[in-house]
C-alpha positions in Angstrom: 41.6 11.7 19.7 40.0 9.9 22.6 38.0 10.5 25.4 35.5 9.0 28.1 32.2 9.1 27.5 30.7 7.3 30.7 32.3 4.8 32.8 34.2 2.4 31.5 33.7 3.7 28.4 36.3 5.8 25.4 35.6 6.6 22.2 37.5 8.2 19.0 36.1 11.9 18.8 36.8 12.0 15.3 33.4 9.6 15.0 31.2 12.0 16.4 28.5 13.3 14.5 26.5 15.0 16.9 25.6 14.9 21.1 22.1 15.3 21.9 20.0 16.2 25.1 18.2 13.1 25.8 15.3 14.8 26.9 15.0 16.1 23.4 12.1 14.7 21.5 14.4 14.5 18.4 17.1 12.5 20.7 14.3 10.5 22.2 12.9 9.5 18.5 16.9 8.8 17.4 17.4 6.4 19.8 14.3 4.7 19.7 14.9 4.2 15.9 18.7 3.1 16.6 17.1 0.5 19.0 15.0 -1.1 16.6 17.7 -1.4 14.0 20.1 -3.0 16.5 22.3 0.3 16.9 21.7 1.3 20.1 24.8 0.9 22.3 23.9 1.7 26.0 26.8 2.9 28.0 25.0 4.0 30.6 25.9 1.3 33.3 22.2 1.0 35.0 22.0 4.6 35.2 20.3 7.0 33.7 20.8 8.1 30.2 21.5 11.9 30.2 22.7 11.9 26.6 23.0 10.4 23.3 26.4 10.7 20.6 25.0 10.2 17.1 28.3 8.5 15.2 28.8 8.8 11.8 28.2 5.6 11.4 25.0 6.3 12.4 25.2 4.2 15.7 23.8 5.4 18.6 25.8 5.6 22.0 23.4 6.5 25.4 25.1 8.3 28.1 24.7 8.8 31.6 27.2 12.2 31.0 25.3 15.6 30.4 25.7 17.0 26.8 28.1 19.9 28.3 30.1 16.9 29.6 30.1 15.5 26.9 31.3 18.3 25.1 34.1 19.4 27.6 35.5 16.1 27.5 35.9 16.2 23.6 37.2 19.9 23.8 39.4 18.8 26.2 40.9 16.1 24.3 41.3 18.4 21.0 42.6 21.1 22.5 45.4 19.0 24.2 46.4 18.0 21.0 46.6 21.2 19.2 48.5 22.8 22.1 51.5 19.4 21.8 51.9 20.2 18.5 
């Protein structure tokens, strides 16, 4: 399953670990860590990061989406396929 997570920008919701506030100190101390080992992937565009989607990979992915966005999106997308089943 697929969906947009800012402009220009689709990922496989199956790879989601977790999304985070960004104004969260926790989300604010993830990304700063995901920077420094090269794992921060900035999908924000120029504009402001409103999120951040923790992959199981551990990569980091910043958003300019809000986390209920975010979340709709994914729903969205999972629920889509359940009901063309």
């Amino acid at each position: 399953m697929i969906a947009k997570i800012s402009n220009d920008f689709i990922i496989n919701t199956d790879e989601i670990r977790f999304i985070l506030s960004c104004k969260s100190n926790s989300a604010k101390e993830i990304a700063s860590n995901a920077k420094k080992n090269n794992a921060l992937i900035n999908a924000t565009k120029g504009k402001g990061t409103k999120s951040i989607i923790v992959l199981k990979t551990n990569e980091v992915i910043s958003s300019d989406y809000n986390p209920d966005t975010l979340y709709n999106k994914c729903s969205m997308t999972v629920n889509s396929n359940i009901n063309d089943k």
